[in-house]
DRENKEDO-559769 format. One record per residue: residue number from 1; residue in three letters; chain; x, y negated, z of N, C-alpha, C in turn. Coordinates in Angstrom, 1 decimal, padded with zeros to 4 digits. Layout:
REM residues N
NODE num residu chaine n.east n.north   n.up ca.east ca.north  ca.up c.east c.north   c.up
NODE NUM    ALA      A      X       Y      Z       X        Y      Z      X       Y      Z
...
END
This chain:
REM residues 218
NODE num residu chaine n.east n.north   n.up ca.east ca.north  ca.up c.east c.north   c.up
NODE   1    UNK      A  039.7  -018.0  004.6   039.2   -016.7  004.3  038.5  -016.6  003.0
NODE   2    UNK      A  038.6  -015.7  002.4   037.5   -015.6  001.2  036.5  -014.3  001.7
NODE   3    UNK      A  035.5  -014.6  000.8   034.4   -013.4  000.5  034.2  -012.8 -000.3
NODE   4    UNK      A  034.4  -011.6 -000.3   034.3   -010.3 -001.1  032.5  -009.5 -000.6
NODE   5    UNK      A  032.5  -009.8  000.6   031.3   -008.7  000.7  030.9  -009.4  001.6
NODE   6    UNK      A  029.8  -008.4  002.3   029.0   -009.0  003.3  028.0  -007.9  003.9
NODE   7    UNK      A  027.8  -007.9  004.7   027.0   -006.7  005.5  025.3  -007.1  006.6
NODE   8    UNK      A  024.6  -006.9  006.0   023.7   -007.5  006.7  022.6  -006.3  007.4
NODE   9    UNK      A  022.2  -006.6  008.5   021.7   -006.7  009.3  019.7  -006.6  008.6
NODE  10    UNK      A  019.1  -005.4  009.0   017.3   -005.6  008.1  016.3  -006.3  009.3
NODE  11    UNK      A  016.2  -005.7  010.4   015.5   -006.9  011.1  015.6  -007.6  012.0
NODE  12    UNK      A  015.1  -008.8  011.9   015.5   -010.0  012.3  016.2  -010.7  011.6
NODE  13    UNK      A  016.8  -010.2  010.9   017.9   -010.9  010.4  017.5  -010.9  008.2
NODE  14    UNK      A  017.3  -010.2  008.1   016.7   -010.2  006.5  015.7  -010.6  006.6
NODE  15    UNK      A  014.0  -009.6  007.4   013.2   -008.8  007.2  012.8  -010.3  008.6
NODE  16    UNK      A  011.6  -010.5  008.9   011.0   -011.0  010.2  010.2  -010.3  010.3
NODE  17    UNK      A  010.6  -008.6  011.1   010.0   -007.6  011.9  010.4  -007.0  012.7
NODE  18    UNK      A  011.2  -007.7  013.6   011.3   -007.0  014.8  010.3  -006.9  015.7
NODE  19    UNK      A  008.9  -008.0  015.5   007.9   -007.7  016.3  007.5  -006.5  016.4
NODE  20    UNK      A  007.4  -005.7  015.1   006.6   -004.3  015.1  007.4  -002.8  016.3
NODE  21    UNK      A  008.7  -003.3  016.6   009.0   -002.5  017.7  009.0  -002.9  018.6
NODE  22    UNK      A  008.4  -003.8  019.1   008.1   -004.1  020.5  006.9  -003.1  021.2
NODE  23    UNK      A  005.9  -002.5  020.5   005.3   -001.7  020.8  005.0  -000.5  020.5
NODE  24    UNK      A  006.1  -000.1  019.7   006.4    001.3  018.5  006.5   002.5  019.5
NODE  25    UNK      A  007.1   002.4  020.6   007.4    003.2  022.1  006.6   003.5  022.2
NODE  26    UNK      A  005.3   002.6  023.2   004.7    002.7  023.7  003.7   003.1  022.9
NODE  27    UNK      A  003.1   003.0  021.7   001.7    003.8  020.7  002.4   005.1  021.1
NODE  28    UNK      A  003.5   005.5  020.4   004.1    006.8  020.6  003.8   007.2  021.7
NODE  29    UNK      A  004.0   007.3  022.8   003.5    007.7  023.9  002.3   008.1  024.6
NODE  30    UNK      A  001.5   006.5  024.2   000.1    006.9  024.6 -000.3   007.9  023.6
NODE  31    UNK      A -000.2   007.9  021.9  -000.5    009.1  021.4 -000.3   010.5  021.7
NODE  32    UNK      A  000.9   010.9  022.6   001.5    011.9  023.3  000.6   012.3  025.1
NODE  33    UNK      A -000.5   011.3  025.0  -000.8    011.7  026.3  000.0   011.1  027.7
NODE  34    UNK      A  000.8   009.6  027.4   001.7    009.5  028.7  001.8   008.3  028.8
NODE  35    UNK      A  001.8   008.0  029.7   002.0    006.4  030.1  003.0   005.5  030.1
NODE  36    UNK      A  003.3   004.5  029.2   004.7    004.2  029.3  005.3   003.3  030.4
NODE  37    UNK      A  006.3   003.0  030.7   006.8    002.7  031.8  006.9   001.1  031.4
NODE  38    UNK      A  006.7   000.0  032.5   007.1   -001.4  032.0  007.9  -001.6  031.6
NODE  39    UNK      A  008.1  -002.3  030.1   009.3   -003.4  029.4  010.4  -002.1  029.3
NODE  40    UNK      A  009.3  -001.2  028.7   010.1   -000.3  027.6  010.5  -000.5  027.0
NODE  41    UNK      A  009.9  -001.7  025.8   010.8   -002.1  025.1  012.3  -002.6  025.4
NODE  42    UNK      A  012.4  -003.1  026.2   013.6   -003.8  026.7  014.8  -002.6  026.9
NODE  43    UNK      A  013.8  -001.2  027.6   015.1   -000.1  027.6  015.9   000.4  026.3
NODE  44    UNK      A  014.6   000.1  025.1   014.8    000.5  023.7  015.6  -000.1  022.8
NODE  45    UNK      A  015.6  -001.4  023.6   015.8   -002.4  022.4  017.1  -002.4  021.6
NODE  46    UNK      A  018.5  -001.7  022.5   019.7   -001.4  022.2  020.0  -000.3  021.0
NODE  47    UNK      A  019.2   001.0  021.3   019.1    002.6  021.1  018.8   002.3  019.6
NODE  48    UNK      A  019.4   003.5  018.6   018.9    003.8  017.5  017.5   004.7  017.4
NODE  49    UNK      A  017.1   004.8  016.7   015.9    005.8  016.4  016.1   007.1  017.5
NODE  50    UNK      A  017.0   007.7  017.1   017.7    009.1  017.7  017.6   009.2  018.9
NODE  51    UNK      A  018.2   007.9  019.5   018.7    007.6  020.9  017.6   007.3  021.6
NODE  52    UNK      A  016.6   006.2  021.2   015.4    006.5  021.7  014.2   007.6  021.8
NODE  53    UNK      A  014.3   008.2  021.0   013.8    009.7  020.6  014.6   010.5  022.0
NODE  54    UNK      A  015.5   010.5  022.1   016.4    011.4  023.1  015.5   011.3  024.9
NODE  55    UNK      A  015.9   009.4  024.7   015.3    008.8  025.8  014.1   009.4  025.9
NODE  56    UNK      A  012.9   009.0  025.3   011.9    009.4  025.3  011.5   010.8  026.0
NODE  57    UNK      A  011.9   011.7  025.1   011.5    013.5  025.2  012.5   013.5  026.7
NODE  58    UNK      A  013.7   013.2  027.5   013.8    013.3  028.5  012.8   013.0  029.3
NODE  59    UNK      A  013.0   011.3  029.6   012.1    010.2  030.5  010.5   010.4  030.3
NODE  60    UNK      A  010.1   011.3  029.1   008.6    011.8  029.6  008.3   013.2  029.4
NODE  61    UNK      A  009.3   014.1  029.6   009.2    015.7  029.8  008.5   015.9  028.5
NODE  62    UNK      A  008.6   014.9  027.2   007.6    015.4  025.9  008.4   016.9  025.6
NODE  63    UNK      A  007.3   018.0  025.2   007.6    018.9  024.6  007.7   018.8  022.7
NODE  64    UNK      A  007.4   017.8  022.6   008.2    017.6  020.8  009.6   017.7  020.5
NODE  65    UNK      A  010.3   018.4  019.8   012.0    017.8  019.4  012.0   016.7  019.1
NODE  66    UNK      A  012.9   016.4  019.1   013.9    014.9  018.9  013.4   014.4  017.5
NODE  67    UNK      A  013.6   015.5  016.6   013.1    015.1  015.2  011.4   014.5  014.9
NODE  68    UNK      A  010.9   015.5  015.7   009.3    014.9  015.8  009.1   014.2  016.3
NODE  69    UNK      A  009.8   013.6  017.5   009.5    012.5  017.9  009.9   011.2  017.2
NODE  70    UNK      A  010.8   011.4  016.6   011.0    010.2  015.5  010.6   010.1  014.5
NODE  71    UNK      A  009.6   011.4  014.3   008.6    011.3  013.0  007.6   010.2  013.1
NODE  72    UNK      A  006.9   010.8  014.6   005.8    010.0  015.5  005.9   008.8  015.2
NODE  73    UNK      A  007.6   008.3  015.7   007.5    006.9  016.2  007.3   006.3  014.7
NODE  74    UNK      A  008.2   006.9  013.6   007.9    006.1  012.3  006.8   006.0  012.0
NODE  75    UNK      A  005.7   006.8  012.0   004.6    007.0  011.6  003.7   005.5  012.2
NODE  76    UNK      A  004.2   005.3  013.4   003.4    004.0  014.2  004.1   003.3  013.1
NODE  77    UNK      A  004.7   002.6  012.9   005.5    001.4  011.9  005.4   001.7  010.5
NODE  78    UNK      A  005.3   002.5  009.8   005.6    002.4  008.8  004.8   001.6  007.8
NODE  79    UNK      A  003.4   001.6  008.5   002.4    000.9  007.6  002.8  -000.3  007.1
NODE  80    UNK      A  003.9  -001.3  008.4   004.2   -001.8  008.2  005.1  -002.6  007.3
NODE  81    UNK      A  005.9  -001.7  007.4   006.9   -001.6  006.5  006.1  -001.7  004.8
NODE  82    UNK      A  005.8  -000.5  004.7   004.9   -000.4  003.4  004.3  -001.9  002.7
NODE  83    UNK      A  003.5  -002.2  003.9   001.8   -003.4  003.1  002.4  -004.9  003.8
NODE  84    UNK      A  003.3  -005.1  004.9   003.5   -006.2  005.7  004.4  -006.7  005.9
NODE  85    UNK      A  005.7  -006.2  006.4   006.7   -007.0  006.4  007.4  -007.8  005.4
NODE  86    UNK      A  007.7  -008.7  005.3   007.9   -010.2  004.8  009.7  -010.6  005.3
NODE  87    UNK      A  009.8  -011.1  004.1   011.7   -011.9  004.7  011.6  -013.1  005.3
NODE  88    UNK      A  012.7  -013.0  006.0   012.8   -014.5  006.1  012.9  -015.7  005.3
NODE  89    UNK      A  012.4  -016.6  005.7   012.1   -017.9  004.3  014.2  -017.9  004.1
NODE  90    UNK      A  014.1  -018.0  002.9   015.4   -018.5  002.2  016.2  -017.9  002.2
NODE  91    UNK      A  016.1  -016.5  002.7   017.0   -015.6  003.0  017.2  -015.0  001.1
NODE  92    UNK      A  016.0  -015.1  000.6   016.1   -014.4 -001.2  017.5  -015.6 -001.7
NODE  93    UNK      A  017.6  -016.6 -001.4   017.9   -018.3 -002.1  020.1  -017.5 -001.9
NODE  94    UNK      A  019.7  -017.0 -000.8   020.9   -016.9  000.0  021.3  -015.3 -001.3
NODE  95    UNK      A  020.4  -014.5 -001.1   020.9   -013.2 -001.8  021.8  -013.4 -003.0
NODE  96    UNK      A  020.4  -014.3 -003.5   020.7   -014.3 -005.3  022.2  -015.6 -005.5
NODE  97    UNK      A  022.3  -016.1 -004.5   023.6   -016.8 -004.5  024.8  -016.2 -004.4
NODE  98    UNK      A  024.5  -014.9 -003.6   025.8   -013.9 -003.5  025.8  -013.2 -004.7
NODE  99    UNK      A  024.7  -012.9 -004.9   025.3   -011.7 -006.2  025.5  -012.7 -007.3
NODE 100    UNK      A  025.0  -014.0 -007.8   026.2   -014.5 -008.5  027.2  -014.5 -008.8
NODE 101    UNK      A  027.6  -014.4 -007.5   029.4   -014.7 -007.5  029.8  -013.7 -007.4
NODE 102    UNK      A  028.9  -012.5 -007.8   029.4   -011.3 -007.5  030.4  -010.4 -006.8
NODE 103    UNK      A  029.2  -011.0 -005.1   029.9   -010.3 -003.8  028.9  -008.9 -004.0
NODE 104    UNK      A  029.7  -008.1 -003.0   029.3   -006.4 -002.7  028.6  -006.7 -001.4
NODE 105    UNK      A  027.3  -006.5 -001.7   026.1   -006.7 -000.6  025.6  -005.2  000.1
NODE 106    UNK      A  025.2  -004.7  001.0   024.9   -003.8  002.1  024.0  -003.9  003.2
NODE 107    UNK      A  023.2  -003.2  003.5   022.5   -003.0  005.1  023.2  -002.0  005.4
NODE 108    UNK      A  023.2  -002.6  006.4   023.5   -001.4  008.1  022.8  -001.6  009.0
NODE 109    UNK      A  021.4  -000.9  009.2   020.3   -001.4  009.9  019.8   000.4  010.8
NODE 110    UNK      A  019.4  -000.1  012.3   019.0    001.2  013.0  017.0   001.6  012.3
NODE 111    UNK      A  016.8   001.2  011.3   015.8    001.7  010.7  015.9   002.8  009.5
NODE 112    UNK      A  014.9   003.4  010.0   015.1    004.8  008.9  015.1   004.2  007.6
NODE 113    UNK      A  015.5   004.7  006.5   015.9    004.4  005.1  014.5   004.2  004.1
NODE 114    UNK      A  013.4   004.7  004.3   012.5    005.1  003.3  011.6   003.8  004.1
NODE 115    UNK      A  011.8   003.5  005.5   010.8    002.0  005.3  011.4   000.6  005.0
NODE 116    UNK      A  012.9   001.2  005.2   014.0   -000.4  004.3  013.4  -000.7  002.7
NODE 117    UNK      A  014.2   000.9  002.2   013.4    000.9  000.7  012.3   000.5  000.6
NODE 118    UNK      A  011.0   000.4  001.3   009.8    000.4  001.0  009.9  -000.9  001.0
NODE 119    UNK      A  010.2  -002.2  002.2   009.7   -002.9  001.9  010.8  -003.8  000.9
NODE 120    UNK      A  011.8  -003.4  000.6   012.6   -004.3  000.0  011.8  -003.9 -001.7
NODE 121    UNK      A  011.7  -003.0 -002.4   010.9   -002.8 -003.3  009.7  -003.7 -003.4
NODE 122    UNK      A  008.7  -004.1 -002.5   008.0   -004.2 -002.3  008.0  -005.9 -002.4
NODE 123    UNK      A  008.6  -006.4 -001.9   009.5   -007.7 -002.1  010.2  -008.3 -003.1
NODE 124    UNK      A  010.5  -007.5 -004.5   011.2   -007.5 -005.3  012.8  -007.5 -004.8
NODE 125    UNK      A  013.6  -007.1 -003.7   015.1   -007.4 -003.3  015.8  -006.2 -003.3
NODE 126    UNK      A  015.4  -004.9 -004.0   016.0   -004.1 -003.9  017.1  -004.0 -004.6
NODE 127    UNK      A  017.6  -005.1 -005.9   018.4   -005.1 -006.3  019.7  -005.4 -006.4
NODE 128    UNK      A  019.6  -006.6 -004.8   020.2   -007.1 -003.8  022.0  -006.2 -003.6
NODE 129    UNK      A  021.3  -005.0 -002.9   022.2   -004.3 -002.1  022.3  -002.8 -003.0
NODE 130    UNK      A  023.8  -002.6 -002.7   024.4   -001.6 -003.4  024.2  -000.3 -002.3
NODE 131    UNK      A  024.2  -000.9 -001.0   023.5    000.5 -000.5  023.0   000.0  001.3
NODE 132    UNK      A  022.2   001.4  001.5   022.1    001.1  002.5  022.1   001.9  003.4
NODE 133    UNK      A  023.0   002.0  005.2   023.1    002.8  006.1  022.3   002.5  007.2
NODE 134    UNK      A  022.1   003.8  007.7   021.1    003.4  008.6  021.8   004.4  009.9
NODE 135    UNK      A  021.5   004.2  011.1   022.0    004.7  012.6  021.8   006.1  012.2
NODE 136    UNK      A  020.6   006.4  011.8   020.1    008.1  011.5  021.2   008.4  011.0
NODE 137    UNK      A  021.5   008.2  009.8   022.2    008.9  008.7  023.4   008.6  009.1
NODE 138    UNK      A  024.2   007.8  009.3   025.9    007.6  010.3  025.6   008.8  011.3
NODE 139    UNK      A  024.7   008.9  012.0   024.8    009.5  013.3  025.3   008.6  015.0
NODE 140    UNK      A  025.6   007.5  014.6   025.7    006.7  015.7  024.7   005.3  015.6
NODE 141    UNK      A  024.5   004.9  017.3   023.9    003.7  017.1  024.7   001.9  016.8
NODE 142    UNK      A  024.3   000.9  017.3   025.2    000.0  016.9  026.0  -000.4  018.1
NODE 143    UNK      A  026.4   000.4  019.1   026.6    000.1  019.8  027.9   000.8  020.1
NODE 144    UNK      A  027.8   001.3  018.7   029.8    002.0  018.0  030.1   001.3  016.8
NODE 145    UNK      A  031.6   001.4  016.5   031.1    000.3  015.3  031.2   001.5  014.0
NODE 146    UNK      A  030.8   002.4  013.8   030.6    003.3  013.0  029.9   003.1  011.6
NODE 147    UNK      A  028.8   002.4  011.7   028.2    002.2  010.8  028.7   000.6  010.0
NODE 148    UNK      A  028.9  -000.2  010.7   029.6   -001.4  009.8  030.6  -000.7  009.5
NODE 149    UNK      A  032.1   000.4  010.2   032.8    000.6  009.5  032.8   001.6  008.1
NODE 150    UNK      A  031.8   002.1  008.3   031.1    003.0  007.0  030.6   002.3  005.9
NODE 151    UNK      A  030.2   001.2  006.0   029.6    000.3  005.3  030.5  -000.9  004.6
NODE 152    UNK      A  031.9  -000.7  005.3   032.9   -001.3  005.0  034.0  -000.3  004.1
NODE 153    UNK      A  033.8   000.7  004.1   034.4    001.5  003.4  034.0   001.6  001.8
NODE 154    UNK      A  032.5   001.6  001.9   031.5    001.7  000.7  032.0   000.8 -000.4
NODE 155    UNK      A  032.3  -000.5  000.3   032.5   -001.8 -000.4  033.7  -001.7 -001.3
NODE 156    UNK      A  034.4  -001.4 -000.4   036.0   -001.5 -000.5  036.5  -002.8 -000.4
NODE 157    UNK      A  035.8  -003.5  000.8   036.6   -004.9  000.7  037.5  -004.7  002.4
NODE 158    UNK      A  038.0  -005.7  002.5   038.7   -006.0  003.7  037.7  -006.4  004.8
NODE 159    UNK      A  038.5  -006.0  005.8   036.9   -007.0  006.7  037.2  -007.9  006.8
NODE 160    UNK      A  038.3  -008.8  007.2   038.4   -010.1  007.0  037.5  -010.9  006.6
NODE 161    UNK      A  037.1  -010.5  004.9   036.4   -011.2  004.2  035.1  -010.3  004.1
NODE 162    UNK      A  034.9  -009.7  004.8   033.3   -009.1  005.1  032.3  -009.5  006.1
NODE 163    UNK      A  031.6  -010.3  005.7   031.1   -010.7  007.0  030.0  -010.1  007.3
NODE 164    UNK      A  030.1  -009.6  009.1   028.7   -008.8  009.0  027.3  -010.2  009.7
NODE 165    UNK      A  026.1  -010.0  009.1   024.7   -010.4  009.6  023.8  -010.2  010.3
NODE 166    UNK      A  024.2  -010.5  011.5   023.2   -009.4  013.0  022.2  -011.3  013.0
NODE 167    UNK      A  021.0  -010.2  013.9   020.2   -011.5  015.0  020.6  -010.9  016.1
NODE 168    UNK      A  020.8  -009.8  016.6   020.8   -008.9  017.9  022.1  -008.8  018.9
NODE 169    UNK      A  022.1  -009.4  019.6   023.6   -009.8  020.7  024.1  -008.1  020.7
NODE 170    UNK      A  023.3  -006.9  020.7   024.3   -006.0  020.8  025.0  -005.5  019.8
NODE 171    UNK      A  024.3  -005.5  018.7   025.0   -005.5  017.0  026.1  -006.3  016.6
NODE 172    UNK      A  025.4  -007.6  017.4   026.9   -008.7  017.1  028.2  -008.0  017.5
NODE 173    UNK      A  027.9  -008.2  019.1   029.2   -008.0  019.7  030.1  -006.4  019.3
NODE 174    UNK      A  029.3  -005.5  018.5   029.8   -004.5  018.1  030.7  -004.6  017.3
NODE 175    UNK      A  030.3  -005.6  016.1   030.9   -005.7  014.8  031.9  -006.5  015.3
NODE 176    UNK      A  031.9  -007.3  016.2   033.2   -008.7  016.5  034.0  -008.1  017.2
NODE 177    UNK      A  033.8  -007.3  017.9   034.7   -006.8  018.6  035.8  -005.5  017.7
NODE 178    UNK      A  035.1  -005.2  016.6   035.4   -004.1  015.2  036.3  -005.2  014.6
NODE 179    UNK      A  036.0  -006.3  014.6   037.1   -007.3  013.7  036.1  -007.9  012.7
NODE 180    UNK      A  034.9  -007.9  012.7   034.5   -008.6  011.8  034.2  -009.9  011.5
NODE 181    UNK      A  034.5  -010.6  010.5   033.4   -012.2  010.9  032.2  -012.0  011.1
NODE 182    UNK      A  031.7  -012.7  012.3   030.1   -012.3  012.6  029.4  -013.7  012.1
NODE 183    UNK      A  028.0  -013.2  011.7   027.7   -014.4  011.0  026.5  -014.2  011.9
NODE 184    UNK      A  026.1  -015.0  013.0   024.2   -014.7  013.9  023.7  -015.5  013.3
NODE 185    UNK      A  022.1  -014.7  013.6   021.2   -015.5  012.8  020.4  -015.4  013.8
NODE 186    UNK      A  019.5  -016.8  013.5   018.7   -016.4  014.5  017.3  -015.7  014.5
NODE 187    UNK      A  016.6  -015.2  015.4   015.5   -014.7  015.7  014.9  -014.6  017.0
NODE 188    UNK      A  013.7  -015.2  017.1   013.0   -015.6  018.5  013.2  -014.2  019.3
NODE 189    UNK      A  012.7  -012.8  018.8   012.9   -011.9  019.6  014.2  -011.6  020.3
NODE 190    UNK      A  015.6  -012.0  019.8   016.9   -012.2  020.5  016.8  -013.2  022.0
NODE 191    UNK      A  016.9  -012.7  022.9   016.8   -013.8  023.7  018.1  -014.2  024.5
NODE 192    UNK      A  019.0  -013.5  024.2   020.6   -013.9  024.5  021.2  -014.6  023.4
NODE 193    UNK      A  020.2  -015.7  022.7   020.5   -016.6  021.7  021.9  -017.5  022.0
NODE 194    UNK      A  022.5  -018.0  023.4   023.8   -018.3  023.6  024.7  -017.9  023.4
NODE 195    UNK      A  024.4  -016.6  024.0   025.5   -015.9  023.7  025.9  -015.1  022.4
NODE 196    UNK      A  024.7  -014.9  021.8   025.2   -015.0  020.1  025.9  -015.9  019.2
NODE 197    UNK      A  025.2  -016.9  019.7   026.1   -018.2  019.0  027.6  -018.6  019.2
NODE 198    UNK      A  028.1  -018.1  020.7   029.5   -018.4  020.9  029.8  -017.8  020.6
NODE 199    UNK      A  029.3  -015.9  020.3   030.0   -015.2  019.8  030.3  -015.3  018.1
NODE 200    UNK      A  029.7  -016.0  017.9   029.3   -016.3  016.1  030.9  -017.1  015.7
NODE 201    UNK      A  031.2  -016.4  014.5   031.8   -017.5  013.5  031.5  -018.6  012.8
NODE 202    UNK      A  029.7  -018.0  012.5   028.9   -019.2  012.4  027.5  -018.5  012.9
NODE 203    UNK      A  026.5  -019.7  013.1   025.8   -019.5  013.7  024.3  -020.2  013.0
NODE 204    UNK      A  023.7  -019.3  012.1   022.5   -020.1  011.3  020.9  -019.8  012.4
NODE 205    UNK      A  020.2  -020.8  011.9   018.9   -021.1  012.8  018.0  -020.6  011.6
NODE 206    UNK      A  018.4  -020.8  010.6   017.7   -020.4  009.5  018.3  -020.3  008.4
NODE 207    UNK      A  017.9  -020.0  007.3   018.7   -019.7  006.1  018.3  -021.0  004.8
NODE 208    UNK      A  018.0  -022.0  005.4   018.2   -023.3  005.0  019.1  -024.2  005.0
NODE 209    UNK      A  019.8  -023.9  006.2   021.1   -025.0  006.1  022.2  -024.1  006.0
NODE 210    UNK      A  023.3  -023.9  005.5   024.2   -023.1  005.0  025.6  -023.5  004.9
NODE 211    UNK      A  025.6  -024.9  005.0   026.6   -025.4  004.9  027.9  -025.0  005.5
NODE 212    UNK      A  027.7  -024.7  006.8   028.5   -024.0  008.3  029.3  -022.9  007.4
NODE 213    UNK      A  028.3  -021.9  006.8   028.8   -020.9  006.5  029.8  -020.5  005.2
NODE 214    UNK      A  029.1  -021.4  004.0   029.9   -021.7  003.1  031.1  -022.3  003.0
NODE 215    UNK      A  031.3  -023.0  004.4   032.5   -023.9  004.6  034.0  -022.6  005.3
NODE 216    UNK      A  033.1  -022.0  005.8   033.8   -020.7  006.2  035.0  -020.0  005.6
NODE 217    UNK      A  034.4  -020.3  004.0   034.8   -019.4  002.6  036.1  -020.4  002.1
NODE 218    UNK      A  035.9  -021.5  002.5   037.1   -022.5  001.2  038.4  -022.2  002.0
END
């Protein structure tokens, strides 16, 4: 196969911040006056922004729209995004090796756009990627393949030689089942780490050893 492009994945998989939504629900809520239900997160963890927003304003009779409610929820994270979140080690080593060779680089991440921007700016990596889609703005979550195929369009490569970058077993399986080479990465917060890996064409632990992946390409 060759590489032309590449589609990655913002947390977990770029970014080491998936911690910050483990509890993003739940502030949201108690700031709404309501109690959240056990291992919310876990109901969330699939849903885009939207979808969770949806969930929410049903499963707690919130009288906010959908829109404000996903104001809310960014409002808990964003600080984050702004002053904190951090890449993963080697993940920069890996960028600047693609755009050498001058592949067409992308996110397709279910994070709203202005805290991607913020922290890639903030990082110096915004130079990285030629664009970025996010679940909001597609209008679907990753559990269509809508947005890697939008993101595949952008490029203008084949997907063959596109590989998409998830840590998340339901992102994976989205894009693999779309046709793509899936490339998992890992992240502790993934805990269906098996079955990402079998689903994987390759399967990195970290963005240190690379060899797997590179070998992909000859």
């Amino acid at each position: 196969m060759k590489l032309r492009g590449a589609i990655f994945d913002f947390d977990g998989t770029l970014f080491d911040s998936m911690s910050i939504w483990d509890t993003a629900g739940e502030k949201y809520l108690r700031s709404a006056g309501k109690t959240p239900e056990e291992n919310l997160q876990q109901t969330l963890k699939t849903m885009s922004l939207r979808q969770s927003a949806c969930y929410l304003r049903q499963r707690y009779a919130l009288q906010q729209s959908v829109e404000e409610i996903m104001d809310g929820v960014n409002r808990t994270v964003e600080d984050f995004y702004f002053y904190q979140a951090q890449p993963k080690p080697g993940v920069m080593a890996l960028l600047e090796e693609l755009r050498q060779r001058g592949r067409a680089l992308c996110i397709a991440t279910a994070t709203d756009r202005y805290q991607i921007d913020a922290a890639l700016r903030r990082c110096g990596m915004d130079g990285f990627f030629r664009e970025i889609f996010t679940c909001t703005g597609v209008g679907h979550g990753k559990d269509e393949p809508a947005i890697f195929e939008q993101a595949l369009g952008f490029l203008g490569t084949q997907k063959e030689e596109t590989p998409v970058f998830e840590d998340a077993f339901h992102g994976a399986r989205t894009a693999k089942a779309a046709g793509f080479p899936l490339i998992g990465v890992y992240d502790a917060h993934e805990s269906r780490q098996a079955e990402l890996q079998a689903l994987s064409d390759c399967y990195l632990r970290d963005f240190f050893r690379l060899e797997a992946f590179w070998q992909l390409w000859k």
